[in-house]
Residue frames relative to the residue before (quaternion, step in Angstrom):
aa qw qx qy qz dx dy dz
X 1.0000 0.0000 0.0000 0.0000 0.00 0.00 0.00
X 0.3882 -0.7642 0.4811 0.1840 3.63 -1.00 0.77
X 0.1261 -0.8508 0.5005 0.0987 3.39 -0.62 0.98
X 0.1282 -0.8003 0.5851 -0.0287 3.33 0.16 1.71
X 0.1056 -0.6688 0.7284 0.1046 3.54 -1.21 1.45
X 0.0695 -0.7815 0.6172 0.0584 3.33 -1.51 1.17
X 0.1047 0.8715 -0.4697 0.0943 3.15 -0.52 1.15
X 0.5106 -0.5828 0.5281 0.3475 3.87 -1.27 1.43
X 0.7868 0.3860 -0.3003 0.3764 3.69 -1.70 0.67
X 0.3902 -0.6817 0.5308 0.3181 3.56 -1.15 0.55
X 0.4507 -0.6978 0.4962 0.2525 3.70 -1.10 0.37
X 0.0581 -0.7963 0.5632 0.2130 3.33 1.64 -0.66
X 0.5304 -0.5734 0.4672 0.4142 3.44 -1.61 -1.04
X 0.2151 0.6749 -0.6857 0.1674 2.76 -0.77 1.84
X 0.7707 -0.2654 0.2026 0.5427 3.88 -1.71 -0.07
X 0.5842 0.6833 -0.2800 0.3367 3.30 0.76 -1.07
X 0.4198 0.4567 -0.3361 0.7086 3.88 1.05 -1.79
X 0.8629 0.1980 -0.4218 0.1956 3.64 -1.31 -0.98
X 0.4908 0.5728 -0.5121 0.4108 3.66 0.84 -0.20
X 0.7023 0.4685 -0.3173 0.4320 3.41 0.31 -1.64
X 0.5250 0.5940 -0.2629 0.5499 3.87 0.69 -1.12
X 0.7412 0.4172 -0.2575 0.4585 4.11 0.40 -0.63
X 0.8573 0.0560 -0.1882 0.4759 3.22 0.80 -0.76
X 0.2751 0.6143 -0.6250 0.3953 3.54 0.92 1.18
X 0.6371 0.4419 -0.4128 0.4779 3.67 0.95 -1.36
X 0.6769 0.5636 -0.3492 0.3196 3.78 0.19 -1.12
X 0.6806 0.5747 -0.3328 0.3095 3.66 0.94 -0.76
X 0.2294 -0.6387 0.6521 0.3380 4.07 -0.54 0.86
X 0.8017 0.2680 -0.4833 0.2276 3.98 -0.47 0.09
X 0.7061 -0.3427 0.2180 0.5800 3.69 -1.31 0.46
X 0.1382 0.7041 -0.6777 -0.1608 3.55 -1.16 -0.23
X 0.1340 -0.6831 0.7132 0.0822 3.67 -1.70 0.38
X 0.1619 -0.7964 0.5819 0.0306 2.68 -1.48 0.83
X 0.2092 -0.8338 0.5100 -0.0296 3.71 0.11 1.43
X 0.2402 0.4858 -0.8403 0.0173 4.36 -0.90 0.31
X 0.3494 -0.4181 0.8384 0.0106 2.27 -2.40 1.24
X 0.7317 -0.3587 0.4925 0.3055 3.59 -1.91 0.05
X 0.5618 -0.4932 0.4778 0.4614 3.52 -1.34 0.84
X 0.7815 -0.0409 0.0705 0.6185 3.64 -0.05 -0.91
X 0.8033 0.2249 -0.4058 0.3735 3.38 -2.03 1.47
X 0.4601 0.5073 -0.5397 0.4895 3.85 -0.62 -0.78
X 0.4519 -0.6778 0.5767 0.0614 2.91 -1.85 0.78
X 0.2623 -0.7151 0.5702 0.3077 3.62 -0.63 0.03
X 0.3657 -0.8172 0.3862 0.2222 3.68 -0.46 1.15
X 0.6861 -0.5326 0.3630 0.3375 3.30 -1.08 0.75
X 0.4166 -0.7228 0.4910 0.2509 3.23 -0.96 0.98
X 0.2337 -0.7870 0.5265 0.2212 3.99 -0.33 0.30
X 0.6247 0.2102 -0.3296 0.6759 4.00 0.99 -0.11
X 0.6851 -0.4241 0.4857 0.3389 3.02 -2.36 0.00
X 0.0629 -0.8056 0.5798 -0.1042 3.82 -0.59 1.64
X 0.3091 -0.6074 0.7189 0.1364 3.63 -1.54 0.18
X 0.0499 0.7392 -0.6641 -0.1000 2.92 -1.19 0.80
X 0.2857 -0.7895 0.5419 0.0367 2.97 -1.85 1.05
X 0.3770 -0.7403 0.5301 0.1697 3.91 -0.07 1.61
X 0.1419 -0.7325 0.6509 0.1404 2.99 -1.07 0.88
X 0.1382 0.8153 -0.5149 0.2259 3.96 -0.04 1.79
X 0.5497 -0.6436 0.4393 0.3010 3.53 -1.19 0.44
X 0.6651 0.4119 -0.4238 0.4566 3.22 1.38 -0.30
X 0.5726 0.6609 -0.4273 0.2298 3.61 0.85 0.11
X 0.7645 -0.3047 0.2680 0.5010 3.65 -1.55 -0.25
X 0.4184 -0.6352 0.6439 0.0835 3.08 -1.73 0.79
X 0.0472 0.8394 -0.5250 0.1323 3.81 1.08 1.16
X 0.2588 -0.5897 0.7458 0.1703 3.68 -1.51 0.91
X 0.6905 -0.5722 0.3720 0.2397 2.83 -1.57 1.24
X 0.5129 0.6636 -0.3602 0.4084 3.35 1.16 -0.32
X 0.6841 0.3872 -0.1921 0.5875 3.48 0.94 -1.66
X 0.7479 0.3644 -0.5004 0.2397 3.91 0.53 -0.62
X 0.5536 0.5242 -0.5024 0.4078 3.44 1.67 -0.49
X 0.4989 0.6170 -0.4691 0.3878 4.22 0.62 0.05
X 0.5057 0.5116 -0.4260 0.5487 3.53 1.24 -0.91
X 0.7830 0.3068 -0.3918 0.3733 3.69 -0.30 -1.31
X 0.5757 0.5858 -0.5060 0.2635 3.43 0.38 -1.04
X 0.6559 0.6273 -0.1309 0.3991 3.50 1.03 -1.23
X 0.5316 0.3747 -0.3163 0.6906 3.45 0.82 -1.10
X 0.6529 0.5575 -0.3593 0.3657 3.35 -0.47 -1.14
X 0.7665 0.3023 -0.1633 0.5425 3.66 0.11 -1.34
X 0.6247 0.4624 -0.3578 0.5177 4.10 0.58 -0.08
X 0.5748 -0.5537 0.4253 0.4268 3.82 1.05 -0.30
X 0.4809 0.6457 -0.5600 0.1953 3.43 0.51 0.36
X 0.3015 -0.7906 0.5110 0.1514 3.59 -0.75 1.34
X 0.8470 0.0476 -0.0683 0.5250 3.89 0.84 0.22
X 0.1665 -0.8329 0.5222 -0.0767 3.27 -0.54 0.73
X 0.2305 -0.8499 0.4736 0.0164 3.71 0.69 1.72
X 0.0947 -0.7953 0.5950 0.0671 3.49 -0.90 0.75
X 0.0750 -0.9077 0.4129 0.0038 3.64 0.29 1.17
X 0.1121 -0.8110 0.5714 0.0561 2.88 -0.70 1.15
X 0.3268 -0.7245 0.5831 0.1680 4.16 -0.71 1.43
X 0.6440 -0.4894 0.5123 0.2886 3.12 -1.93 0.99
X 0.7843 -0.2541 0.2026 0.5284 3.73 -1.55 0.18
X 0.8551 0.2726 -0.2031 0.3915 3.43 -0.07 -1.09
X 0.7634 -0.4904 0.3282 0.2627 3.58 0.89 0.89
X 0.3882 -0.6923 0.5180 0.3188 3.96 -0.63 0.21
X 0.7840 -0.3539 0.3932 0.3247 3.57 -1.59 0.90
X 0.2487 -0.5144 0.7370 0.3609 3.66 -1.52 0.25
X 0.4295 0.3965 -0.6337 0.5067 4.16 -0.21 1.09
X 0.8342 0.1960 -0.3188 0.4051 3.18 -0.09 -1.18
X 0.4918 0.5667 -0.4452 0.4886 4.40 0.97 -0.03
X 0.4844 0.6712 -0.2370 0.5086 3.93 1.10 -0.27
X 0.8729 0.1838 -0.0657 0.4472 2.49 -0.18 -1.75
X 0.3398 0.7853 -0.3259 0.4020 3.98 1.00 -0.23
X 0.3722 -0.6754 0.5858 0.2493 4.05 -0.40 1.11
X 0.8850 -0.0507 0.1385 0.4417 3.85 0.98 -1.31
X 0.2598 -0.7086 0.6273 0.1921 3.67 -0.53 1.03
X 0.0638 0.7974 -0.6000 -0.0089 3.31 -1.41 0.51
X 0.2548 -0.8171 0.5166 0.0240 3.28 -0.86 0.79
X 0.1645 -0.6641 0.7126 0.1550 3.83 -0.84 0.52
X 0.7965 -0.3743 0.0715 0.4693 3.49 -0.24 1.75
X 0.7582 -0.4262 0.3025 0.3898 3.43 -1.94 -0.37
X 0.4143 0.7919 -0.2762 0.3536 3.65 1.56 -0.21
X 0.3165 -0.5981 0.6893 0.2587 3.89 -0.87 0.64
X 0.0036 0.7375 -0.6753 -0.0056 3.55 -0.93 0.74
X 0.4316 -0.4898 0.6035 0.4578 4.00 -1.06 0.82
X 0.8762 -0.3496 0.3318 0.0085 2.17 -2.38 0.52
X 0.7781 0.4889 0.1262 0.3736 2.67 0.81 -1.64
X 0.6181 0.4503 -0.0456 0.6427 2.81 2.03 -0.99
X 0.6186 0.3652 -0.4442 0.5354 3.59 1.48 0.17
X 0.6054 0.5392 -0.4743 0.3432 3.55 1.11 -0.37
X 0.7571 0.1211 -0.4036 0.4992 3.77 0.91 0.24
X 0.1946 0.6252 -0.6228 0.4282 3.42 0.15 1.49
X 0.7334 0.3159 -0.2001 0.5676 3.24 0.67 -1.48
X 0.7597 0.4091 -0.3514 0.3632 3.66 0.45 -0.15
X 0.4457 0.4018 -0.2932 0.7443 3.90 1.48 0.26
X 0.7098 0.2118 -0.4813 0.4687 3.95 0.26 0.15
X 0.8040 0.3814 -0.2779 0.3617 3.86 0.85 -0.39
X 0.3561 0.4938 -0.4511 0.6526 3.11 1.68 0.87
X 0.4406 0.7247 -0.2839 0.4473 3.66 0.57 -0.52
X 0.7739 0.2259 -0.0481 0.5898 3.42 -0.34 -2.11
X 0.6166 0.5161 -0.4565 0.3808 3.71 0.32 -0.67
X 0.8616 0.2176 -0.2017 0.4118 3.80 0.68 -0.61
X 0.2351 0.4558 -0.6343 0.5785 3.62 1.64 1.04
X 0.8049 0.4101 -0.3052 0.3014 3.66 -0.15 -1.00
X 0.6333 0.4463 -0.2270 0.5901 3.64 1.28 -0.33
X 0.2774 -0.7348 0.4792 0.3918 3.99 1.38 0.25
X 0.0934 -0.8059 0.5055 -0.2937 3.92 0.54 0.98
X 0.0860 -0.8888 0.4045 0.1975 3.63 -0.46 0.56
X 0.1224 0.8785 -0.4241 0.1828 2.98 1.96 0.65
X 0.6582 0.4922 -0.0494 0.5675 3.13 0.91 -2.04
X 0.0722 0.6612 -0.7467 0.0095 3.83 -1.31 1.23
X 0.4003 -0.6897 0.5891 0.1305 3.53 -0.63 1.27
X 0.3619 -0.6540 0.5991 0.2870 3.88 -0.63 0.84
């Protein structure tokens, strides 16, 4: 399954690029990586059957355990991509919170941008090796 991160804003080169850059190389499943413009640009049409997953403050609070259960799942049901969206400053639309398979959240905290775009890339390097029995991941 392809884990396409989409996200509003250039990364340019900062600490941040090299995180995200580390664990793209480290991941064993496809991954993409898609910025669109702060504001407009489209998000491109998905050509297989995908899930998408909002990255919002009002969403779930998921341990890496349960999110690597999401993929396993999508994954094992035929899902061929699984979009991890990240929303300009002011956050994504209640259409696009709706219309979304899963909100998620990385606690009660505002977190920069940039700094959620490797969150989501150290949490999907993460589930990929709970789900691959990997000893990255030590469960407390």
């Amino acid at each position: 399954m392809l884990l396409h991160v989409i996200a509003r804003g250039k990364i340019g080169r900062s600490p941040e690029a090299e995180l995200v850059a580390r664990y793209e190389k480290r991941l064993s499943w496809p991954t993409k990586l898609t910025e669109l413009p702060e504001s407009g640009g489209k998000i491109p049409d998905p050509q297989t059957p995908y899930k998408t997953v909002l990255l919002d403050e009002r969403g779930k609070q998921l341990s890496s355990e349960k999110l690597a259960e999401v993929l396993g799942r999508w994954r094992d049901d035929g899902m061929r991509e699984a979009r991890f969206v990240l929303g300009a400053a002011d956050g994504h639309s209640n259409e696009e919170r709706k219309e979304a398979d899963l909100l998620l959240a990385f606690g009660a905290a505002t977190w920069p941008h940039l700094m959620a775009r490797a969150m989501v890339m150290e949490q999907l390097y993460r589930a990929t090796s709970i789900l691959a029995g990997h000893p990255y991941h030590r469960a407390g």
